[in-house]
C-alpha positions in Angstrom: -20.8 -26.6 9.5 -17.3 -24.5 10.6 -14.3 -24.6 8.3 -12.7 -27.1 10.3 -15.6 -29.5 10.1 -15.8 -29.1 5.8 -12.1 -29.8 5.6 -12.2 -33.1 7.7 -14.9 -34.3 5.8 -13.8 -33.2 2.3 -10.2 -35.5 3.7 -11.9 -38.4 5.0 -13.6 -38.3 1.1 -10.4 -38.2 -0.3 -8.8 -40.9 1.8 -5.1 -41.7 2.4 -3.9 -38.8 -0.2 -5.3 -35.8 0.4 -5.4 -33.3 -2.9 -4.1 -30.2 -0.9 -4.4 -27.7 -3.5 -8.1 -28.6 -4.2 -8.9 -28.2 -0.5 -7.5 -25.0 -0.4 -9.5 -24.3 -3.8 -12.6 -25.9 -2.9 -12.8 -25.5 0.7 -10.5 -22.2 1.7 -11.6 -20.2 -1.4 -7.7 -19.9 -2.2 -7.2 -20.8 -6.3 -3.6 -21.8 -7.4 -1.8 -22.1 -4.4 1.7 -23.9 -4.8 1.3 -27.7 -3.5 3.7 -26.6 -0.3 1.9 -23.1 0.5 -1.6 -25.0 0.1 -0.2 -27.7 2.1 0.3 -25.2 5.2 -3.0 -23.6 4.6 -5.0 -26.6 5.5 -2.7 -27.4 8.3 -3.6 -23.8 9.3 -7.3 -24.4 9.1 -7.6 -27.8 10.7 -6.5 -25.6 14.4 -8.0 -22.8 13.4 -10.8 -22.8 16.3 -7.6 -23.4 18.5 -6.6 -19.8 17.9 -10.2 -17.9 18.4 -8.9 -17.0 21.9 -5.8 -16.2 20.9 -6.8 -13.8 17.3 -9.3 -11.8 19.4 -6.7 -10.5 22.3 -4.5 -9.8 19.5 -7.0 -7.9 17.8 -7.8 -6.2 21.6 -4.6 -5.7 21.5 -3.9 -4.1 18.0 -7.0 -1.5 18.0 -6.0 -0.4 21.2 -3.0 1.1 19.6 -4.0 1.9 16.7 -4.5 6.0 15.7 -7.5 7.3 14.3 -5.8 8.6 10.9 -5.4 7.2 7.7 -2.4 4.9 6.8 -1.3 1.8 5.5 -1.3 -1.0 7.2 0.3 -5.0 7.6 -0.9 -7.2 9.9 2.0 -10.5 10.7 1.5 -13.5 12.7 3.5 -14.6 15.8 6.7 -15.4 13.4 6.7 -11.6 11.7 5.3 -13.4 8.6 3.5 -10.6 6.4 -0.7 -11.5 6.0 -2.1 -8.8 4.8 -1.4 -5.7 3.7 -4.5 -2.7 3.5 -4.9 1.2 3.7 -7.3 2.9 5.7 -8.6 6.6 6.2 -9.2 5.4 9.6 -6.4 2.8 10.8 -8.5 2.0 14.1 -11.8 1.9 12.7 -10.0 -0.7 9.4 -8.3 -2.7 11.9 -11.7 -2.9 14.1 -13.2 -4.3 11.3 -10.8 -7.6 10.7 -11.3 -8.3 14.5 -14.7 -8.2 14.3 -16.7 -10.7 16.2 -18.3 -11.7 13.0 -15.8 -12.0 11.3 -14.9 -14.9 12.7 -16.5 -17.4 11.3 -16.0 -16.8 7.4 -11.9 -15.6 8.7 -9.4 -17.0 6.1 -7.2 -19.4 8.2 -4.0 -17.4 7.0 -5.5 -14.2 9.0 -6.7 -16.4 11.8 -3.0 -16.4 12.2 -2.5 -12.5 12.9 -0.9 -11.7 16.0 0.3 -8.0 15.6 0.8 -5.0 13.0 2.3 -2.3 12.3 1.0 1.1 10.3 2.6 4.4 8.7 -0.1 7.6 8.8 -0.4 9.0 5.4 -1.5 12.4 4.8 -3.4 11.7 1.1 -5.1 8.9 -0.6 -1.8 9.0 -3.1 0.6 8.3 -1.0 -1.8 5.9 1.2 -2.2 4.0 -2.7 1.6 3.9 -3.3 2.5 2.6 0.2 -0.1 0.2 0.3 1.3 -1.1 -3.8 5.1 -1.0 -2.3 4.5 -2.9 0.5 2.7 -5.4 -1.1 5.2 -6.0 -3.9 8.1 -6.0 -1.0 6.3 -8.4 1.6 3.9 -10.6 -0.7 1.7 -11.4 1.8 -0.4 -14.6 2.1 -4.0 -12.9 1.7 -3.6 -10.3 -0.9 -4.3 -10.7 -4.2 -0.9 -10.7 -5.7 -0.8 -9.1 -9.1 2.3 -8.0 -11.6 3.3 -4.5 -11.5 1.1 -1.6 -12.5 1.2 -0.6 -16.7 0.4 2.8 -17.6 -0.5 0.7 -21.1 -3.4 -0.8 -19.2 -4.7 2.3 -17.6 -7.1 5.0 -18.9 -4.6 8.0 -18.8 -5.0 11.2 -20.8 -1.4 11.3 -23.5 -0.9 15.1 -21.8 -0.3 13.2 -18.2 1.9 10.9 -19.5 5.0 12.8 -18.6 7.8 13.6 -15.8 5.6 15.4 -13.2 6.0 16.5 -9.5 3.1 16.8 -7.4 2.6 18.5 -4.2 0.2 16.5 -1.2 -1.1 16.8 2.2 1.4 15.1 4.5 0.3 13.6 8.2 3.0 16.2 10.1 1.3 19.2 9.9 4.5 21.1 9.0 5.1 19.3 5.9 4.3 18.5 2.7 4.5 15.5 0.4 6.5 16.0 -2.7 5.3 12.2 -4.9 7.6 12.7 -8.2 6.6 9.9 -11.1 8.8 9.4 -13.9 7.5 8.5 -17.8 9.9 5.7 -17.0 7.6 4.0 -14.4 9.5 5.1 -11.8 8.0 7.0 -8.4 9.3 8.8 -5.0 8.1 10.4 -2.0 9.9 13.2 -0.4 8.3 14.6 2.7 9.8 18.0 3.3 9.2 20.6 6.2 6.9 23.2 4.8 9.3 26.3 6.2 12.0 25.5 3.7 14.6 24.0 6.5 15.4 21.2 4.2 14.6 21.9 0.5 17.6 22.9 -0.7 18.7 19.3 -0.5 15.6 17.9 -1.1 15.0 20.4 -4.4 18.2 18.5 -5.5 17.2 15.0 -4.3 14.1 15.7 -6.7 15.8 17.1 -10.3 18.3 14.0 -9.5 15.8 11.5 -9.3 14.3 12.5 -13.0 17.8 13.5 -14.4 20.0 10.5 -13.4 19.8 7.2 -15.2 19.5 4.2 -13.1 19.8 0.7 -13.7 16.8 -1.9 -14.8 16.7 -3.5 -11.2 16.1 0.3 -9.4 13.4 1.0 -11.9 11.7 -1.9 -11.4 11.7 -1.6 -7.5 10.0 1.7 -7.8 7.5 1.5 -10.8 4.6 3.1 -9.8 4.0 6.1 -11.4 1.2 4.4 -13.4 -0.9 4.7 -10.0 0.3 8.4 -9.6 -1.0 9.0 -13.2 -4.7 7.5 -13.1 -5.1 8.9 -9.3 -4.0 12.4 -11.2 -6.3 12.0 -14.0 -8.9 11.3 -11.8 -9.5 12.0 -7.8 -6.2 14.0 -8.0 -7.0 16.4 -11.1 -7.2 19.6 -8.8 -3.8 18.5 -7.5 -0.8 21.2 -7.9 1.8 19.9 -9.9 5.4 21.0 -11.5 6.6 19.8 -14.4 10.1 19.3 -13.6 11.8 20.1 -17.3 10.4 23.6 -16.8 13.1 24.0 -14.3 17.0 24.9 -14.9 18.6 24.3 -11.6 17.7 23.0 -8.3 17.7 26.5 -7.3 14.7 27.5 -9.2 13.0 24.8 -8.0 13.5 25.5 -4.7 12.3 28.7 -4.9 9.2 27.7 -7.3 8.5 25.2 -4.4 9.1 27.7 -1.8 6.4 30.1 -3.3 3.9 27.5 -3.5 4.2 26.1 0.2 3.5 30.2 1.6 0.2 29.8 -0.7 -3.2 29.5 1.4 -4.6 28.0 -1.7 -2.4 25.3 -1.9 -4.3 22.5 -0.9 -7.8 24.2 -1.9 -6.8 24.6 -5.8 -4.9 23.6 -8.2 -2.3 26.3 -8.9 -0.8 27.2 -11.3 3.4 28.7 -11.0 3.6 29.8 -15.2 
């Protein structure tokens, strides 16, 4: 029986008064929707066949553009609403996936809806992580999970990590690199900076004024995901080259402490080491 079909029967059982957020529970697989959002998720579902013809050109559509690198990833409907938000180390190949044929017929109405998307190529799984966590928290799509923000407190992180650190990562422009600073704090930034030096006497001073200048409650909490940049350090990224940033006096020195590590071959390869 198709989605459609369960949800008409499971309303003609209820009768005049349909329980909207127990047929989105019991029928959509969606648990404590609000009455108004649960509501528009069964309207979504009773036309849901309607839009077969519709979701697949889309999806033509969408993997057609779509590069073969990794990213991060939302798919919207017609409106611009955000549906879903994912990473990928192969946007096409990901986005292939929702569109699949077979998909189809198990498809949660809300990403029946989708009707475009948009991506950013990433150049490590870090950034990919943090990206996919920002946009999430920024967008709230319908289809994610939506959970509070990370806590170092719940995470398995060695007490040595738990500290100002700057990190050095892959970037997708071959030129670059990927400066991802986290702050003890919670806070977190990406700087992507051209791998000749061009621009990092600004950004060396974007950097030490990120960890050195106090900010209010509200910017904190916009940025507070260094708890991912610490378990992805203790763990996938442990071979990752980082800088503590306290063991630099001026944005000078960390310029040319960055400088030194960008002309490395090794830099990528091994974890270095600048004492």
């Amino acid at each position: 029986m198709m989605l459609r079909d369960r949800l008409r029967a499971r309303i003609a059982e209820m009768g005049s008064a349909p329980d909207h957020q127990r047929l989105a529970a019991e029928v959509l697989g969606i648990r404590g929707a609000p009455p108004d959002l649960a509501r528009r998720l069964v309207a979504q579902a009773l036309v849901l066949e309607d839009r077969r013809e519709e979701w697949r050109r889309a999806g033509e559509q969408i993997c057609r553009a779509a590069p073969a690198s990794p990213g991060v990833y939302v798919l919207r409907d017609a409106e611009g609403r955000a549906l879903y938000v994912g990473k990928a180390v192969n946007l096409r190949r990901r986005l292939r996936a929702h569109f699949a044929e077979r998909r189809w017929r198990a498809i949660k109405p809300a990403m029946a809806l989708a009707a475009g998307a948009e991506w950013v190529e990433v150049g490590s799984d870090l950034e990919a992580l943090l990206r996919e966590a920002a946009l999430i928290h920024a967008l709230q799509p319908q289809v994610n999970v939506q959970i509070g923000e990370p806590r170092l407190d719940a995470r398995d992180v060695p007490r040595a990590l738990r500290r100002d650190v700057l990190a050095l990562l892959p970037s997708i422009e071959a030129d670059s690199i990927e400066l991802i600073a986290a702050a003890v704090d919670g806070r977190s930034m990406i700087q992507r900076t051209r791998r000749d030096g061009a621009d990092l006497a600004v950004h060396a001073q974007r950097v030490l004024r990120f960890f050195n200048s106090p900010l209010s409650r509200a910017a904190r909490d916009r940025n507070a995901l260094a708890p991912i940049v610490y378990s992805w350090l203790a763990r996938r990224g442990e071979r990752t080259t980082r800088i503590d940033p306290h063991d630099v006096r001026s944005p000078r020195e960390l310029r040319a402490r960055l400088a030194a590590l960008f002309r490395d071959e090794r830099l990528f390869v091994e974890r270095l080491d600048q004492r």
